[in-house]
MARFIBA-944361 format. One record per residue: z, y negated, x of N, C-alpha, C, O in turn; residue in one letter; residue number from 0. Coordinates in steps of 0.001 Angstrom, whole numbers, plus 500000, padded with zeros to 6 digits. Layout:
// MARFIBA-944361
      nz      ny      nx     caz     cay     cax      cz      cy      cx      oz      oy      ox  res    n
       Z       Y       X       Z       Y       X       Z       Y       X       Z       Y       X    A  NUM
...
// end
This chain:
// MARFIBA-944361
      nz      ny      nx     caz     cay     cax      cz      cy      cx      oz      oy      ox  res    n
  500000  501199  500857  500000  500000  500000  500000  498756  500889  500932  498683  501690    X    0
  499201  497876  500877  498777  496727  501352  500194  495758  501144  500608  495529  500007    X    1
  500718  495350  502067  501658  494428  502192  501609  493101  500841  502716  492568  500761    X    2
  501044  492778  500285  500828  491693  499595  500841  492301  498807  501588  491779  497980    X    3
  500245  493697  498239  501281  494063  496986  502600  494951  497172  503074  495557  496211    X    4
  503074  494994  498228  504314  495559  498032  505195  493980  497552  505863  494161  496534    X    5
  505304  492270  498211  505306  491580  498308  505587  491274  496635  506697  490871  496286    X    6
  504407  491518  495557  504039  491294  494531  504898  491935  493578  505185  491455  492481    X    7
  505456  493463  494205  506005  494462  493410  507386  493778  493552  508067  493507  492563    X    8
  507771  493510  494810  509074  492748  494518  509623  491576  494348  510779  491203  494548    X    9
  508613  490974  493927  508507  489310  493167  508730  489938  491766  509658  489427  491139    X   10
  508024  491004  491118  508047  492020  489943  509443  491835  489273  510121  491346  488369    X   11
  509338  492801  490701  510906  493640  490344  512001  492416  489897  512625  492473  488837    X   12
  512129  491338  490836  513267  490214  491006  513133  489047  489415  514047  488334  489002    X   13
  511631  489185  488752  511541  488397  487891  512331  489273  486657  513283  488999  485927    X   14
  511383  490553  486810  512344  491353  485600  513641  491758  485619  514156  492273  484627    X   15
  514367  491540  486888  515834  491467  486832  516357  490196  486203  517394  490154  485540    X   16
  515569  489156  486456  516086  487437  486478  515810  487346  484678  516494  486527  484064    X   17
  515043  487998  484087  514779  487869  482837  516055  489109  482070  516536  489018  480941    X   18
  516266  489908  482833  517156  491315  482145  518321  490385  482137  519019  490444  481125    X   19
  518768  489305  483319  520021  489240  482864  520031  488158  482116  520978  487997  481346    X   20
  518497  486748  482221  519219  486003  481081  519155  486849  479709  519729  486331  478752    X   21
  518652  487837  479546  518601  488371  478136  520060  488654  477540  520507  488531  476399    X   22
  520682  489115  478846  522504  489822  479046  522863  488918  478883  523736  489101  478035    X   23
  522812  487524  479195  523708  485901  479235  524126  486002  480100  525344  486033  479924    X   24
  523689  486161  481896  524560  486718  482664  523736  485524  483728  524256  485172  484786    X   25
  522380  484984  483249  521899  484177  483887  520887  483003  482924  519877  483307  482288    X   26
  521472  481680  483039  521000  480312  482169  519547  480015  482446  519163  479891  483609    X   27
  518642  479884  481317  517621  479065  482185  517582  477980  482583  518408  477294  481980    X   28
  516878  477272  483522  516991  475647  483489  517191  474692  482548  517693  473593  482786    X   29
  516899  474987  481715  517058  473980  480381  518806  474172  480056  519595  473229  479992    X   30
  519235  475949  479837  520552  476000  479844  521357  475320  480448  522300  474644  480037    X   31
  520659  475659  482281  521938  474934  482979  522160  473735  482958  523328  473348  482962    X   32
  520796  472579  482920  520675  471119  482353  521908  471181  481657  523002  471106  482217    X   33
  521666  471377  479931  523068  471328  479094  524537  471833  479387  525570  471336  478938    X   34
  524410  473036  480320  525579  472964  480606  526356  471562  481645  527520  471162  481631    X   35
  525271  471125  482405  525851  470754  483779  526039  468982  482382  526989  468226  482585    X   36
  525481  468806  481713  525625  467709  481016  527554  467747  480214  528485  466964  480408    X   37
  527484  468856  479437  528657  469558  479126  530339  469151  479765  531436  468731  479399    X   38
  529541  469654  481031  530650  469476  482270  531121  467555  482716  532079  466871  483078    X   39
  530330  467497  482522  530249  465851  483180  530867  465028  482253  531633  464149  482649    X   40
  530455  465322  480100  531451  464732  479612  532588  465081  479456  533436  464208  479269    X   41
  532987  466539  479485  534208  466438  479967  535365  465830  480662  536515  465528  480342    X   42
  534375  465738  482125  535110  465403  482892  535529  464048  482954  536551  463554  483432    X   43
  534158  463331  482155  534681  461496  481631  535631  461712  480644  536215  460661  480380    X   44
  536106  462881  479844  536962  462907  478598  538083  462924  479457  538970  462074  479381    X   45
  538086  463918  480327  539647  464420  481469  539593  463142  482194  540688  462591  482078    X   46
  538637  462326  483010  539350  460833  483646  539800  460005  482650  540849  459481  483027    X   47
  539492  459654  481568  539606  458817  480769  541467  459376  480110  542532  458760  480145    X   48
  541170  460560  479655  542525  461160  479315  543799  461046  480426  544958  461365  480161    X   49
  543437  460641  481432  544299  461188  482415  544829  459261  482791  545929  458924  483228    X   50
  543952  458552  482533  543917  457260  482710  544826  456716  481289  545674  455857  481050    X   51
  544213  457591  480671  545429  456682  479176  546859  457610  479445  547788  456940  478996    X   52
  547209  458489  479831  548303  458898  480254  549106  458096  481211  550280  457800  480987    X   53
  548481  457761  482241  548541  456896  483018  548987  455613  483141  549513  455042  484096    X   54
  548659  455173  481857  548754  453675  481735  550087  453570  480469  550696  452550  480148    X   55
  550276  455019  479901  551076  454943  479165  552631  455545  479661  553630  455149  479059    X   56
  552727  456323  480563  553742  456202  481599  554726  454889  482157  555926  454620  482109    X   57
  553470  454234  482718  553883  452999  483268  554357  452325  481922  555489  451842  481899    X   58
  553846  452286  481202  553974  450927  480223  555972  451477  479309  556729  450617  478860    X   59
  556267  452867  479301  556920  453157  478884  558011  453251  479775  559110  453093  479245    X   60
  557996  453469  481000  559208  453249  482031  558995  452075  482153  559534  451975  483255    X   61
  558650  451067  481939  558532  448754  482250  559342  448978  480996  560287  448192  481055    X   62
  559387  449506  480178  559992  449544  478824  561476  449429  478869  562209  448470  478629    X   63
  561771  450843  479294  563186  451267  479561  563658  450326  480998  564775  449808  481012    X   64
  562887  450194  481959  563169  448851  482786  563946  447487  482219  565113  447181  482464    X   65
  562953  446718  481363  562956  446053  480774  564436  445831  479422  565069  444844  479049    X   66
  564452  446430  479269  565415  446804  477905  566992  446228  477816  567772  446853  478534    X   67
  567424  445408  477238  568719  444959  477946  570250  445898  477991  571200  445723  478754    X   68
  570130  446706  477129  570992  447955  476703  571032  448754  478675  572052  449233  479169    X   69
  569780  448673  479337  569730  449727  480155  570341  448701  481599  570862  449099  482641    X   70
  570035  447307  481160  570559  446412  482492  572111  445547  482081  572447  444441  482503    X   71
  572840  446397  481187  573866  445797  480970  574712  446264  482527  575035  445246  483140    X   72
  574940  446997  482936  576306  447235  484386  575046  447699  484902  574391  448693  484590    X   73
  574710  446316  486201  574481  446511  487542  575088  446620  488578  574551  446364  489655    X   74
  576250  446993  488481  576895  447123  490056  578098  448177  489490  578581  448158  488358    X   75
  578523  449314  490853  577803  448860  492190  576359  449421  492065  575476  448795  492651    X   76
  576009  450598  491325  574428  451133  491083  573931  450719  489636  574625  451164  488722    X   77
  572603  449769  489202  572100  450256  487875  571795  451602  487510  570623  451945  487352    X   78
  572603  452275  487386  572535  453902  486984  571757  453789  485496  572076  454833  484927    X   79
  571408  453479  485136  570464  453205  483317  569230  452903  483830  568281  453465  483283    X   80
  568956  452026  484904  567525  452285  485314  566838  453168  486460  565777  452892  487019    X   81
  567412  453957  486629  567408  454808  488375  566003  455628  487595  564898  455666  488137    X   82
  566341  456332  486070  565139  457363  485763  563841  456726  485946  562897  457053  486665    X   83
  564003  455659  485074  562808  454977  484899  562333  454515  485876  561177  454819  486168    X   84
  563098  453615  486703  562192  453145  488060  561717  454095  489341  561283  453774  490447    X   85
  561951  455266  488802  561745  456461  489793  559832  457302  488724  558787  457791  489153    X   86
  560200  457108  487773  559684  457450  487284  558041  456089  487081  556941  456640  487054    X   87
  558046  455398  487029  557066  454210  487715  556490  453851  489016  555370  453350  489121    X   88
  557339  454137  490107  557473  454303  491479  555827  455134  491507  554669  454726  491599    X   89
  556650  456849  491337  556386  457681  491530  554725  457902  490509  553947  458856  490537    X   90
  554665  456841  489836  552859  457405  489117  551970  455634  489242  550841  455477  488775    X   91
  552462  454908  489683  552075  453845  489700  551241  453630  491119  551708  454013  492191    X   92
  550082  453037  491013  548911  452999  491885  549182  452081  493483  550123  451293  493576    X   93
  548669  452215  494104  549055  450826  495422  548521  449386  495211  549086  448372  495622    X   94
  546990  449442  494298  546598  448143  493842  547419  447571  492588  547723  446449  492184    X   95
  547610  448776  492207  548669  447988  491135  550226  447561  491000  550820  446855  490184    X   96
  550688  448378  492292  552193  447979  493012  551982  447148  493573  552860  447014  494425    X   97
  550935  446074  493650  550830  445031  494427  550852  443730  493655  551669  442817  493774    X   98
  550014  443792  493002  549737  443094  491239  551026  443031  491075  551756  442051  491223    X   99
  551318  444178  490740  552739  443927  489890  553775  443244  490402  554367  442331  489827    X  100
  554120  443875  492003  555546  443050  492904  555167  441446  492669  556028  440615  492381    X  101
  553580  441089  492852  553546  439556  493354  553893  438804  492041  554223  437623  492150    X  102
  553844  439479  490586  553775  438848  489438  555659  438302  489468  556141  437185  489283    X  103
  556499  439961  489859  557894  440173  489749  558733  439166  490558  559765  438575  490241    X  104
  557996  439132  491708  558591  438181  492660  558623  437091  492465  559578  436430  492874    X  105
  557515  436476  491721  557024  434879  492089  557702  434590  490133  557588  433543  489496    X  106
  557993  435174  489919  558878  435058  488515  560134  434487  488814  560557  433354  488581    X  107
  560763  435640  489474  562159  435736  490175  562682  434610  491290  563792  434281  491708    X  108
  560987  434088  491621  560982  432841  492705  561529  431403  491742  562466  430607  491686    X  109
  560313  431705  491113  560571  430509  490384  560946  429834  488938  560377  428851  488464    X  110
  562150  430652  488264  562695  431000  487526  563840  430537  487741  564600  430795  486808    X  111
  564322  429942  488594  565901  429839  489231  566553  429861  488410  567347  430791  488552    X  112
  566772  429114  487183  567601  428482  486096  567222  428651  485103  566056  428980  484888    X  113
  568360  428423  483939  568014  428218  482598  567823  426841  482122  568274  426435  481051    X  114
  567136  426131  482956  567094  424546  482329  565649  424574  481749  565277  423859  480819    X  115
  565018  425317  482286  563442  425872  481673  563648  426385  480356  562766  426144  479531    X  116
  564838  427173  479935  564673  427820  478910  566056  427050  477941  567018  427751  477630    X  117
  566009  425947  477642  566905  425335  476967  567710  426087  476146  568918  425850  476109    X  118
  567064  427232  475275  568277  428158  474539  568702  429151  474926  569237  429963  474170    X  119
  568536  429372  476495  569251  430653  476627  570659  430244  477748  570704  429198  478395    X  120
  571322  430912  477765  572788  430784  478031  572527  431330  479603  572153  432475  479860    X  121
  572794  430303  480586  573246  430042  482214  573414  431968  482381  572607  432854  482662    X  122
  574640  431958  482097  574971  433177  482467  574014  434604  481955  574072  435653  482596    X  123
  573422  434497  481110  572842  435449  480486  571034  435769  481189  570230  436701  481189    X  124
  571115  434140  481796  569477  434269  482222  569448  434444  483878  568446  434599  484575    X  125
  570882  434375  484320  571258  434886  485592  571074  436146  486033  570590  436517  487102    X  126
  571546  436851  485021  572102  438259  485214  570869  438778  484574  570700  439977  484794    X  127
  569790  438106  483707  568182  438735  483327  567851  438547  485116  567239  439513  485571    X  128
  568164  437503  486080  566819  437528  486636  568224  438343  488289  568086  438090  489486    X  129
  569216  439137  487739  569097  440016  488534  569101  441410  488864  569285  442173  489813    X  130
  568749  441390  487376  568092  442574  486433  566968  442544  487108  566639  443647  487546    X  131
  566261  441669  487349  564396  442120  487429  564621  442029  489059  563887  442808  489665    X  132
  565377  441336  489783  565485  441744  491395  565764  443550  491835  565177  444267  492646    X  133
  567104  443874  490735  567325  445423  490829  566010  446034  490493  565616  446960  491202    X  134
  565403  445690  489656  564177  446307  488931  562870  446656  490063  562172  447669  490021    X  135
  562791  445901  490738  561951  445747  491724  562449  446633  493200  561533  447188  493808    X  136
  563566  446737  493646  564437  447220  494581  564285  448696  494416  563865  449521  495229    X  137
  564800  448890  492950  564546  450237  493007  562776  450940  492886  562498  452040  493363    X  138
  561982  450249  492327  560868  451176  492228  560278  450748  493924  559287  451418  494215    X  139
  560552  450148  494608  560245  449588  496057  560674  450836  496657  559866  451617  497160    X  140
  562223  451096  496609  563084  452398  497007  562315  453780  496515  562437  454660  497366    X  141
  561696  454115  495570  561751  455038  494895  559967  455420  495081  559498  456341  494411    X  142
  559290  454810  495814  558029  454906  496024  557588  456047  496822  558142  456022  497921    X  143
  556782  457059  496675  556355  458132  497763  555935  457546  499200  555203  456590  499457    X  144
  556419  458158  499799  555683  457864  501515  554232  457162  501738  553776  456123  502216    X  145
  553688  458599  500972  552340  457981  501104  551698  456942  500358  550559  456553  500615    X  146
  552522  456416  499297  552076  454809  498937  552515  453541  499749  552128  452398  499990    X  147
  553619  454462  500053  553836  453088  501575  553031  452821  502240  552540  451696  502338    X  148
  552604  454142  503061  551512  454175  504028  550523  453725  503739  549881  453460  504756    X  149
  549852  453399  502572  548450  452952  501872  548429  451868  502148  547562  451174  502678    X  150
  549755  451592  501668  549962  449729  501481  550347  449329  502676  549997  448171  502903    X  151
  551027  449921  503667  551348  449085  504695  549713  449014  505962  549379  448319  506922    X  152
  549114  450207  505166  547323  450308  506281  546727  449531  505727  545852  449165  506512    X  153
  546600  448824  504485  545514  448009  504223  545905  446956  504057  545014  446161  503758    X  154
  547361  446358  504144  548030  444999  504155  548504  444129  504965  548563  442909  504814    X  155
  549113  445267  506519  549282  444930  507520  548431  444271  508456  548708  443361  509237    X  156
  547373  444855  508264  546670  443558  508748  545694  442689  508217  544601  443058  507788    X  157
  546224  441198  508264  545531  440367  507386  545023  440292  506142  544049  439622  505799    X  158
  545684  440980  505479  545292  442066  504180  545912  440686  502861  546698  439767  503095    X  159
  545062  441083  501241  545025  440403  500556  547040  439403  500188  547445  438254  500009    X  160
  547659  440877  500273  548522  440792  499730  549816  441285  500933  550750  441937  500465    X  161
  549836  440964  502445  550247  441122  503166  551771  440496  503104  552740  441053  503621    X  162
  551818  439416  502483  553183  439066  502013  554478  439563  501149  555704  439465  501102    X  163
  553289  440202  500459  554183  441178  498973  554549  442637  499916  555623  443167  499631    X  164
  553923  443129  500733  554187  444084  501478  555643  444012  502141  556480  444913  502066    X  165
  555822  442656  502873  556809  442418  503926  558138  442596  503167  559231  443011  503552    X  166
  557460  441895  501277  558888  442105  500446  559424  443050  500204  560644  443146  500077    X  167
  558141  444465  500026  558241  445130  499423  559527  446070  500453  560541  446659  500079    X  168
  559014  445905  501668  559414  446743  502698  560691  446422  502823  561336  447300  503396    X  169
  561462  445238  502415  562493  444810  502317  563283  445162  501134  564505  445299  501102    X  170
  562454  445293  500166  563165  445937  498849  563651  447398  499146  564716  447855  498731    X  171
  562661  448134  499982  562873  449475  500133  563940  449723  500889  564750  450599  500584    X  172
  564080  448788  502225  565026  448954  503465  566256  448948  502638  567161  449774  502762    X  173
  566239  447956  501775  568082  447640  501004  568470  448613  500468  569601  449070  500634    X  174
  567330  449254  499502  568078  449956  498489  568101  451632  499446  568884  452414  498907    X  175
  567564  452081  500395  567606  452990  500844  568476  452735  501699  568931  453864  501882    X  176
  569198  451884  502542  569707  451962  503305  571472  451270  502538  572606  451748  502543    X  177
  571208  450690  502284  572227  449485  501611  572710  450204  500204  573887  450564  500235    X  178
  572135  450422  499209  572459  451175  497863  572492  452836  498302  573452  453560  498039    X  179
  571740  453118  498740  571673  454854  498483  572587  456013  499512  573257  456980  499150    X  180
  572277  455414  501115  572796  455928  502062  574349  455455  502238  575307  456198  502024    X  181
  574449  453983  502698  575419  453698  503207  576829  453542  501527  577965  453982  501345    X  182
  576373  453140  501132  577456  452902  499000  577253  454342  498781  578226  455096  498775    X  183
  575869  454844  498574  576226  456331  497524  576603  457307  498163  577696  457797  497877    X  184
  575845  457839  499158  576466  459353  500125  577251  459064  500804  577843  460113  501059    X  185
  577967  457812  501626  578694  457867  502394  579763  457061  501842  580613  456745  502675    X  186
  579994  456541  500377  581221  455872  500099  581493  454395  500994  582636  453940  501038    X  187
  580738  453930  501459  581391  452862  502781  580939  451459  501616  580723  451535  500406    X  188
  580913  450401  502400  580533  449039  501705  579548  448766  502770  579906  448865  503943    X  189
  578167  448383  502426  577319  447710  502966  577258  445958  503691  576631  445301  504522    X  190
  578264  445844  502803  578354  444114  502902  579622  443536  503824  579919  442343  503872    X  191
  580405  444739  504641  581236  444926  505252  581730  445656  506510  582276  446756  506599    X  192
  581410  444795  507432  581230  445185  508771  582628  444703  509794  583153  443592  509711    X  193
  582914  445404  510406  584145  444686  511377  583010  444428  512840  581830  444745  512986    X  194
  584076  443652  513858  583338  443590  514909  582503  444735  515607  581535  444406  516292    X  195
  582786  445853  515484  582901  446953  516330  581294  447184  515003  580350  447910  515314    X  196
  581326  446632  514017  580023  447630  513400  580452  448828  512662  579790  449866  512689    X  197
  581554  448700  511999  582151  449712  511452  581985  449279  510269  582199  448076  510114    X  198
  581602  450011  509182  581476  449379  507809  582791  450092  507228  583247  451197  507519    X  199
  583342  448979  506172  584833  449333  505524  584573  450494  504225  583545  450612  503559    X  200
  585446  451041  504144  585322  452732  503355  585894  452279  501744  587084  452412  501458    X  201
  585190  451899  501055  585481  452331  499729  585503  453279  498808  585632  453006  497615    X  202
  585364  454674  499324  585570  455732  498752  586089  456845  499453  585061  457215  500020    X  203
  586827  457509  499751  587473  457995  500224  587220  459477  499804  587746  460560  500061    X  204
  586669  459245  499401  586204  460899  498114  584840  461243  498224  584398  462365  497974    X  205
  583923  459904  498741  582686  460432  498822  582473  460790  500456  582583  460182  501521    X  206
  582108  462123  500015  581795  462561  501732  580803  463399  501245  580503  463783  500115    X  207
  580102  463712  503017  579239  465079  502975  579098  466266  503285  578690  466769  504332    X  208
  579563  466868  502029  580545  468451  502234  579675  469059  501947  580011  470218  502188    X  209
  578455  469051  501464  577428  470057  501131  576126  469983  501941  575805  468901  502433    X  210
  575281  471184  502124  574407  470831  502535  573212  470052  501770  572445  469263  502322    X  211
  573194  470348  500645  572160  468837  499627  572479  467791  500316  571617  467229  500992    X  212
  573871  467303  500271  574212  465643  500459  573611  465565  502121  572680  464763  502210    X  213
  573886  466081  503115  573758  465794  504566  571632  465709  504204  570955  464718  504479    X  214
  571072  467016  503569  569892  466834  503437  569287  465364  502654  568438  464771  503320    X  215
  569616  464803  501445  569761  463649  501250  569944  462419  501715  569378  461394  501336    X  216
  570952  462574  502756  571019  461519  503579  570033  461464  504565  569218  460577  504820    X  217
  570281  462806  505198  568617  462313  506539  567310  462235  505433  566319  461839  506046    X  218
  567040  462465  504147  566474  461625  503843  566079  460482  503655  564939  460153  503984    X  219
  566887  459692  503122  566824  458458  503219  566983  457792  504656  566729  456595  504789    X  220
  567290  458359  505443  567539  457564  506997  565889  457941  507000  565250  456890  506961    X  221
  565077  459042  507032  564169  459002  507018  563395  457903  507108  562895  457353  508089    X  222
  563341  457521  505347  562723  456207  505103  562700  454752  505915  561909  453894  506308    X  223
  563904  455025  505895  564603  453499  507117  564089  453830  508281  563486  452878  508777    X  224
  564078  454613  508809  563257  454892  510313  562026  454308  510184  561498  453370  510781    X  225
  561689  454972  509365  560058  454451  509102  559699  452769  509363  558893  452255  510138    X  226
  560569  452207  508463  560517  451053  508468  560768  450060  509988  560160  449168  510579    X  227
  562108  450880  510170  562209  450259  511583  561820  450539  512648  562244  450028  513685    X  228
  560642  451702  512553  559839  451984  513811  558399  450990  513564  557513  451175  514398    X  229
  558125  449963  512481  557189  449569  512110  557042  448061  513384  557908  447269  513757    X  230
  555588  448175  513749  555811  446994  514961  555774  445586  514365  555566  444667  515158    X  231
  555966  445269  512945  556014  443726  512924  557429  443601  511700  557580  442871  510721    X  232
  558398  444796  512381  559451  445132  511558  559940  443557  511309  559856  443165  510145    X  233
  560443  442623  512305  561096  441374  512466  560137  440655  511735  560145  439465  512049    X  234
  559414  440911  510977  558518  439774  509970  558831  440060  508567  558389  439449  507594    X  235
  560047  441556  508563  560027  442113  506872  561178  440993  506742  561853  440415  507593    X  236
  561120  440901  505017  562072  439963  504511  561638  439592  502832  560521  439719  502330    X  237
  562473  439267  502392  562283  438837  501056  563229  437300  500721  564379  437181  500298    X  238
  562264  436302  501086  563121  435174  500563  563205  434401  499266  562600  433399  498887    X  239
  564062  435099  498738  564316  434733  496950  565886  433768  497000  566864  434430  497345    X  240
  566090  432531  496731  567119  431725  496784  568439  432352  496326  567970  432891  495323    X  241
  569513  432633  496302  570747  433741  495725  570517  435064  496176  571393  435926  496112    X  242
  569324  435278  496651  569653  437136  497037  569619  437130  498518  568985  436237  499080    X  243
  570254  438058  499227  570509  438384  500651  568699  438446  501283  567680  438804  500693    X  244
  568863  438031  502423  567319  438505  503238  568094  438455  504876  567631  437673  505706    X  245
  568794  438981  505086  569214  439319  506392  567945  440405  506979  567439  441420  506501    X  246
  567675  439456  508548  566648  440649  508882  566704  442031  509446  567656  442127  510221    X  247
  566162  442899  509354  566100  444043  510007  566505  444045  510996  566210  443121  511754    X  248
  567565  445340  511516  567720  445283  512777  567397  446725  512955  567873  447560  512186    X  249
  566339  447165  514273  565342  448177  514208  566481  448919  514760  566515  450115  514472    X  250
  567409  448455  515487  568847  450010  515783  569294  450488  514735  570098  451406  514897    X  251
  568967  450072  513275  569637  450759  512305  569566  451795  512122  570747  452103  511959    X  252
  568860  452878  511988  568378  454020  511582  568839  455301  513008  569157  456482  512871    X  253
  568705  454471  514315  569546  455386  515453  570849  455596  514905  571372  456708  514831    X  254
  571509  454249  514422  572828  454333  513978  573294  455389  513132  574158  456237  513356    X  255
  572559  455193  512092  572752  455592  510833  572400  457129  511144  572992  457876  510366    X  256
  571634  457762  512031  571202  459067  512354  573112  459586  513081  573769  460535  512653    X  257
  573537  458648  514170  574891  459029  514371  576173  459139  513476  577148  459828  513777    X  258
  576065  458416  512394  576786  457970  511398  576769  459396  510441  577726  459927  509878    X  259
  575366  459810  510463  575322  461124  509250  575890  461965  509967  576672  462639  509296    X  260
  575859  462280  511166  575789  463339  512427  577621  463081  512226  578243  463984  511667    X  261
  578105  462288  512532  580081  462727  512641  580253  462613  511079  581382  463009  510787    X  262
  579543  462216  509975  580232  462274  508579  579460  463996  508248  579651  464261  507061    X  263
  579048  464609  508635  578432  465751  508287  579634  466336  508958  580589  466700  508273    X  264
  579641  466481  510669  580424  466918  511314  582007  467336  510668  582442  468483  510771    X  265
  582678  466362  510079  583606  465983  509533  583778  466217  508165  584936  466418  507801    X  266
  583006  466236  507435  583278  466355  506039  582735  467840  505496  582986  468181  504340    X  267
  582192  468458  506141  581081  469745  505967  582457  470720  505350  583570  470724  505877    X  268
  582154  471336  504398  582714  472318  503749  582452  473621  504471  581450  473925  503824    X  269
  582602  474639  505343  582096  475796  505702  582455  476678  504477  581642  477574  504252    X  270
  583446  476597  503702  583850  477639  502508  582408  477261  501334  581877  476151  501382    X  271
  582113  477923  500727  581350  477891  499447  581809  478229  498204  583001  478504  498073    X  272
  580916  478261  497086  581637  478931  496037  580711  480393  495775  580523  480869  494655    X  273
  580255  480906  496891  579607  482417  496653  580714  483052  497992  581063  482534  499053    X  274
  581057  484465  497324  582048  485419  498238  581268  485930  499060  581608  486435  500130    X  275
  580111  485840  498615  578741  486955  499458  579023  486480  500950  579293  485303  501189    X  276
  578965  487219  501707  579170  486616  503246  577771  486757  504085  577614  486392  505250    X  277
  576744  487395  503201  575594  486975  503418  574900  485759  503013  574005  485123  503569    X  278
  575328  485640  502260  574859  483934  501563  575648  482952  502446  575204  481845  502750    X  279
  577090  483519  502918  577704  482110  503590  577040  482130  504950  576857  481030  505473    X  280
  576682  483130  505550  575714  483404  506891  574988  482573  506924  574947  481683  507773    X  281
  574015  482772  505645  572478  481585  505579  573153  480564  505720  572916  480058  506817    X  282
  574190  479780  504896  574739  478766  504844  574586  478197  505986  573710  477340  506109    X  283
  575466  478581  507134  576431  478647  507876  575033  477991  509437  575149  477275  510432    X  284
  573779  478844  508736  572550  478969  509926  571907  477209  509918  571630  476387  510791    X  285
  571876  477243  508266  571263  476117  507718  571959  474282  508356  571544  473229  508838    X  286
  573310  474991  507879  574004  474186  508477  573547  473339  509888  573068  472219  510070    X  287
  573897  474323  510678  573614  474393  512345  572040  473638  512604  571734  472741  513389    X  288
  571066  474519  511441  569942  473626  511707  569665  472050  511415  568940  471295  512064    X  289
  570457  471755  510238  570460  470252  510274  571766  469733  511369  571616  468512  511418    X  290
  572367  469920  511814  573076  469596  513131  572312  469363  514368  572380  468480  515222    X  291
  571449  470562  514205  570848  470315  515732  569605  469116  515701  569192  468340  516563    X  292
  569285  469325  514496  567976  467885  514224  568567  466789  514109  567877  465795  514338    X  293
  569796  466611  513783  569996  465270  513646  570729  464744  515187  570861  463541  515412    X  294
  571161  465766  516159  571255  465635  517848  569720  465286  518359  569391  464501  519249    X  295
  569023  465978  517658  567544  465515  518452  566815  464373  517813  565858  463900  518425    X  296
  567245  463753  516359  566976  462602  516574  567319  461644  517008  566673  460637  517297    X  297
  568816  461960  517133  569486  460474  518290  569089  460368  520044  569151  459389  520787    X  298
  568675  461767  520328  568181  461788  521580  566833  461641  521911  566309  461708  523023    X  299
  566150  461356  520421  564555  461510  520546  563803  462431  520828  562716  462190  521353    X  300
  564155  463548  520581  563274  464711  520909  563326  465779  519529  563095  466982  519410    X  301
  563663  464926  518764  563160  465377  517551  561500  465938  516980  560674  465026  516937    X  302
  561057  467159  516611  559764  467576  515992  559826  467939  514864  560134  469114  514665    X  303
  559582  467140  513841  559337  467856  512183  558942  469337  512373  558720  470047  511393    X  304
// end
């Protein structure tokens, strides 16, 4: 058989397979796959579009519970009524639009000072609104993923639209992670209270870190603060709003604060549990040791994730 029809026989063969299976539905013709691939595409404008009104309705419903005066009645020492919500905004809210939004929050909070603008509302009442919307801002600043930092601090840092709202932002984050979360919540101390020596004064006496969550928690948040204070135009972060603190960064914080977790871990660590298993207290016991030895190698710098 002459090559050109063996050639022919299996062009044959391959058409009457290609026809056997669209007959099976096992293969579309072009026209099929056209409609399908059309199919697919509005979908997928139905799923962006769906995913975008979800989106927008998230946000709009945690600004809600933000917003709400029931939830900003006791701000101190934590707004515990807004922690869900501003974690919950943080955490789905965009970098162009955490930008939008801080510069709207800020320049409110800027220039808002008083109630002489608002003739019927009461001194005290429009005080404590505008330090409601400072907490408001602090925490979703605090409560932001890494990698929206990183977005915002790569496309802002330099010469970037909104390079100012950044410096705030980074300042909102430093406080409440370092100032509200680490030094007031896991470690009981006062932030606003330092002796010569750099010793901050102990207002809780009860809060320590006896578990391994809390010690993991804390080098979390020192985490964050590292970050910040390994940043090279750290001495430019700040937030200057008239009545609220803007003390600048000091980039030894986070060495500190790495020694600080390191003897309050040391010291407060529970070795007993509430499991008898002495295999479970083993793991414990390993786990332990491993956040000990990382937090020696970050004060010595030879720390590796």
């Amino acid at each position: 058989m002459k090559i050109s029809s063996l050639l022919m026989l299996v062009l044959l063969l391959s058409s009457c397979g290609q026809i056997q299976r669209v007959l099976d539905g096992t293969e579309k013709l072009p026209s099929q796959i056209d409609d399908t691939n059309t199919e697919i595409k509005k979908t997928n404008r139905v799923l962006k579009s769906t995913d975008a009104t979800i989106h927008k309705q998230t946000l709009s419903e945690a600004l809600k519970v933000l917003k709400d005066d029931n939830n900003r009645a006791n701000l101190v020492p934590v707004p515990f009524d807004m922690l869900a919500a501003a974690k919950t905004f943080a955490e789905t809210v965009y970098e162009d639009e955490l930008v939008l939004f801080m510069k709207s929050e800020i320049l409110k909070i800027k220039k808002q000072q008083s109630a002489d603008v608002f003739p019927a509302v009461d001194e005290e009442k429009f005080q404590h609104g505008r330090i409601a919307d400072y907490y408001m801002i602090m925490l979703i600043a605090g409560f932001l993923p890494p990698e929206t930092v990183e977005e915002m601090v790569t496309k802002e840092s330099d010469q970037g639209a909104y390079q100012d709202i950044m410096l705030n932002v980074l300042k909102l984050r430093y406080d409440f992670n370092n100032n509200m979360m680490l030094i007031l919540s896991m470690l009981g101390l006062d932030p606003s209270a330092r002796d010569a020596a750099g010793q901050y004064a102990v207002l809780d006496k009860a809060t320590q870190l006896d578990t391994l969550g809390k010690i993991s928690k804390a080098i979390e948040y020192n985490e964050k603060i590292e970050y910040i204070c390994n940043l090279e135009f750290v001495e430019h972060i700040g937030l200057e709003i008239e009545g609220f603190p803007n003390d600048k960064i000091d980039p030894r914080t986070a060495k500190a604060n790495w020694q600080l977790i390191l003897d309050r871990a040391q010291s407060d660590y529970k070795a007993t549990s509430l499991s008898k298993d002495s295999a479970t207290n083993d793991k414990y016991t390993t786990q332990y040791n491993a956040l000990i030895d990382g937090l020696k190698a970050r004060i010595a710098g030879t720390y590796t994730p």
